[in-house]
C-alpha positions as a Markdown table, in Angstrom:
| # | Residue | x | y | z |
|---|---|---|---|---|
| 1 | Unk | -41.1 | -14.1 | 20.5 |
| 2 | Unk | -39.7 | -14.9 | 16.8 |
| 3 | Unk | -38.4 | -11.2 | 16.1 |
| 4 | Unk | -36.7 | -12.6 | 20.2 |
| 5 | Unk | -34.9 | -15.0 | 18.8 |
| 6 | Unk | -34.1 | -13.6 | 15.5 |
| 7 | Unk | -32.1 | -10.8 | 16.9 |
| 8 | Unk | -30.6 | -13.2 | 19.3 |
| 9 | Unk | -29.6 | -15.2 | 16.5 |
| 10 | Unk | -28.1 | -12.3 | 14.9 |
| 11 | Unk | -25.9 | -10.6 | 17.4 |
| 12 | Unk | -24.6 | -14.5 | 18.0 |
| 13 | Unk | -23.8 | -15.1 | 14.1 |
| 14 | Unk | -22.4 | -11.4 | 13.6 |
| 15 | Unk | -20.9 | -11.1 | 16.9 |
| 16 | Unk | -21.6 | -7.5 | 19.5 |
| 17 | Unk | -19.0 | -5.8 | 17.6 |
| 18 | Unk | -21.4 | -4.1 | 15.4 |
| 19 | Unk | -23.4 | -3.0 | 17.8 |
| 20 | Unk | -21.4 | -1.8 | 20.9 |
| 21 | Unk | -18.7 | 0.0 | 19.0 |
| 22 | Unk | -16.1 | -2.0 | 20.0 |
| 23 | Unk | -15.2 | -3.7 | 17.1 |
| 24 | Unk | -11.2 | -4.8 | 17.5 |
| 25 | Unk | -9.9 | -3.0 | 14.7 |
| 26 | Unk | -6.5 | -4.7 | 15.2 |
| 27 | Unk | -7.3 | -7.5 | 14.3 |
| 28 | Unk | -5.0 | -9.4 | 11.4 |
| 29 | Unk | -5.9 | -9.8 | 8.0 |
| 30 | Unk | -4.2 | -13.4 | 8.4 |
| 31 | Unk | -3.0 | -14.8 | 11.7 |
| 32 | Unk | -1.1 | -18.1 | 12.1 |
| 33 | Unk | 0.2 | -20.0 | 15.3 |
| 34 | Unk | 3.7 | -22.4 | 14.9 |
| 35 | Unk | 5.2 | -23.7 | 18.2 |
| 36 | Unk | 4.6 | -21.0 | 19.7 |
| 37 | Unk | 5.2 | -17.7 | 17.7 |
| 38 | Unk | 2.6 | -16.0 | 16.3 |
| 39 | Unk | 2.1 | -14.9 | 12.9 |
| 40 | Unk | 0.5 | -11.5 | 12.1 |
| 41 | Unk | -0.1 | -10.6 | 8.7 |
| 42 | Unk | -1.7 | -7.6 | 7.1 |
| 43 | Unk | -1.9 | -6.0 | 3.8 |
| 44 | Unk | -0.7 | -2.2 | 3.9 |
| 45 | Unk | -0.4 | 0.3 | 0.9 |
| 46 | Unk | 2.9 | -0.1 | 0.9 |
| 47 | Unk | 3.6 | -3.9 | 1.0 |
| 48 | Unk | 3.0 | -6.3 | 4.0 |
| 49 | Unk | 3.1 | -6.0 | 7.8 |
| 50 | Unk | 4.0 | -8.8 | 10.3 |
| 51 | Unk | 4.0 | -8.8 | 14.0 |
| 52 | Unk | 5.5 | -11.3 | 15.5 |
| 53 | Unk | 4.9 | -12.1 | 19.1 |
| 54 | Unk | 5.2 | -15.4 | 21.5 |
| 55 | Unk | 2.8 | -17.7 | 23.4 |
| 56 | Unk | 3.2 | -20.2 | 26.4 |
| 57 | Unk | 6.3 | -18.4 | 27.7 |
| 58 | Unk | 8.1 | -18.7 | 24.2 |
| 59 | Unk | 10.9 | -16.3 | 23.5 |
| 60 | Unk | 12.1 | -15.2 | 20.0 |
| 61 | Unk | 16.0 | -15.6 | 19.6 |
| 62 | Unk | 17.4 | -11.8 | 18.8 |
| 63 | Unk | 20.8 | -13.3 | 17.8 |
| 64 | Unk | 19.3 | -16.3 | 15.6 |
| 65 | Unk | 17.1 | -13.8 | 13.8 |
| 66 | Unk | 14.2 | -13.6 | 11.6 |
| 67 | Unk | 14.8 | -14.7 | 8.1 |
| 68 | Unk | 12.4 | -13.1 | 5.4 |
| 69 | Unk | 12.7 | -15.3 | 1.9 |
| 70 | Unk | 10.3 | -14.8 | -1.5 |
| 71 | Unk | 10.0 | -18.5 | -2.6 |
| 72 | Unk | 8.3 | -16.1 | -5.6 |
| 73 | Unk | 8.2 | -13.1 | -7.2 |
| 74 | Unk | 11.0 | -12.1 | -5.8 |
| 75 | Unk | 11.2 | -8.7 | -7.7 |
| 76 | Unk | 7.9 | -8.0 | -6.8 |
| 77 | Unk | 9.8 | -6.3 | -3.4 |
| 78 | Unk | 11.2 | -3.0 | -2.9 |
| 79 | Unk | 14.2 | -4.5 | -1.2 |
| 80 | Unk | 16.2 | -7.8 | -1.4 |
| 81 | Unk | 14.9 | -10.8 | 0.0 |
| 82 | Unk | 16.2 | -12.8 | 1.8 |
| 83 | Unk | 16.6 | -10.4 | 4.6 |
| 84 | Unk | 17.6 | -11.2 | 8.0 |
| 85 | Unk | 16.5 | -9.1 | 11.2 |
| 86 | Unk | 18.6 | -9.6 | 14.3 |
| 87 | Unk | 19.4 | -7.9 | 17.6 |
| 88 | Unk | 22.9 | -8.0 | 19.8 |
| 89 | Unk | 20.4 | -9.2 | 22.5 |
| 90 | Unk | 19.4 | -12.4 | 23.4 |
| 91 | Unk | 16.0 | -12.4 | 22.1 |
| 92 | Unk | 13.9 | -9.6 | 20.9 |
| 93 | Unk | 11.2 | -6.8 | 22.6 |
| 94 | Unk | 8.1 | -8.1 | 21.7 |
| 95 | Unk | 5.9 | -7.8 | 20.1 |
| 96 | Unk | 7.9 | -7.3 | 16.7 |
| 97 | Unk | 7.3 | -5.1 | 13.6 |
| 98 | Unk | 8.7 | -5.9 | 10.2 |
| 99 | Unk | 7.2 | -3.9 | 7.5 |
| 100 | Unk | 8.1 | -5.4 | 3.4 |
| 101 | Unk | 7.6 | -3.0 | 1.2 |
| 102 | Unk | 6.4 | -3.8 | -2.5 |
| 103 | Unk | 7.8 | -2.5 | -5.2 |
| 104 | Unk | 5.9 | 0.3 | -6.9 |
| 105 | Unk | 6.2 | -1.2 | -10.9 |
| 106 | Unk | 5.4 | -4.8 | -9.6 |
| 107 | Unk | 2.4 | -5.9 | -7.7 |
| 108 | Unk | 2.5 | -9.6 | -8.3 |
| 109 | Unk | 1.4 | -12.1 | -5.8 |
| 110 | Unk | 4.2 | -14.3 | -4.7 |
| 111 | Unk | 4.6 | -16.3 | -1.6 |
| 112 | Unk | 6.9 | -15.0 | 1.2 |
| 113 | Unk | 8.7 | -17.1 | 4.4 |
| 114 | Unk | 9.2 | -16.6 | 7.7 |
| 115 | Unk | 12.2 | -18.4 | 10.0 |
| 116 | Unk | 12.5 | -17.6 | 13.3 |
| 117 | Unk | 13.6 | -19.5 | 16.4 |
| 118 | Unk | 11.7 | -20.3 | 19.4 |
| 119 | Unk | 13.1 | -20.2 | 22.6 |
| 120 | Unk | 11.3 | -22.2 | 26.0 |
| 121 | Unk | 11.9 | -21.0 | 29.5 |
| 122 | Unk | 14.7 | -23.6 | 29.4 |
| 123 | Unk | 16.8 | -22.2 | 27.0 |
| 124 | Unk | 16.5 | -24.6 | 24.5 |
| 125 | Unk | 15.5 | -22.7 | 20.6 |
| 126 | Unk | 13.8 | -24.5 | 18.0 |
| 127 | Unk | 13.5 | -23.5 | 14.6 |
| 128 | Unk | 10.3 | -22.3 | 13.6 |
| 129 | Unk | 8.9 | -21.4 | 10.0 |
| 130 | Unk | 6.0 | -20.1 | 8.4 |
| 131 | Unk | 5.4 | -19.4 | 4.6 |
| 132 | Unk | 2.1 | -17.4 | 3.7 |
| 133 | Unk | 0.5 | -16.4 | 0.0 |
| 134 | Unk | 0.4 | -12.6 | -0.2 |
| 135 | Unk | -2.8 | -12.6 | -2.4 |
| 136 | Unk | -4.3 | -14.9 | 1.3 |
| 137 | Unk | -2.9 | -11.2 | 3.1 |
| 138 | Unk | -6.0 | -9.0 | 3.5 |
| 139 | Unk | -5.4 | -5.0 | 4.4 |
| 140 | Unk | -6.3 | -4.6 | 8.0 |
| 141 | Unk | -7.6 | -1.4 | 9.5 |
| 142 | Unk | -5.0 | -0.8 | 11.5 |
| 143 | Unk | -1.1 | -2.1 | 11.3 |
| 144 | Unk | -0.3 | -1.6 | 14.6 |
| 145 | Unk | 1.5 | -4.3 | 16.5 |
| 146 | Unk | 0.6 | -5.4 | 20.2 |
């Protein structure tokens, strides 16, 4: 009866992923929610990947943009920051991909930010921002957004 509730204990504390198979390898290194738009973050050979997507019916504002800054180590990216992604369109195709690359003589940690605007069924945007630590961004097994 103890080995019963030993291995029921175990596939509670480590979760069925180990043993079906199944195991969601897209799953973020770091993952953060702000009113409403959701913050994937993974560590890639490269640099850093973030997918951005919506929750609650929140859209992201295409023309308002997506504002990338290094409040550090600046030079630690391949291009300049602050960079700005924006569409013609009203808001973007979800979810959305923006790959940083790191420059290849400097891999110091720095910490990066995210602005965005979130839009309601109603029309009205808010501002949303997000800053994260790159050493806090773990690689992930798979980069893919969505």
């Amino acid at each position: 009866m103890r080995a019963l509730y030993a291995a029921a204990a175990l596939l509670l504390a480590g979760g069925l992923a180990g043993f079906t198979g199944r195991e969601d390898v897209r799953a973020p290194a770091l993952h953060q929610v702000v009113d409403n738009v959701v913050f994937d973050l993974a560590a890639t050979p490269d640099g850093v990947t973030a997918c951005l997507n919506t929750s609650n019916g929140a859209k992201l504002s295409g023309q308002y943009g997506i504002e990338i800054t290094a409040f550090s180590a600046a030079d630690a990216w391949e291009e300049k920051l602050p960079k700005k992604v924006a569409v013609a369109e009203d808001y973007f195709h979800l979810p959305l991909r923006i790959d940083l690359k790191r420059s290849a003589a400097n891999t110091g940690a720095g910490q990066i930010h995210f602005e965005a605007a979130a839009c309601q069924a109603a029309g009205m945007c808010v501002p949303v921002e997000a800053s994260f630590n790159v050493d806090e961004v773990g690689s992930s097994r798979s980069t893919s957004c969505g």
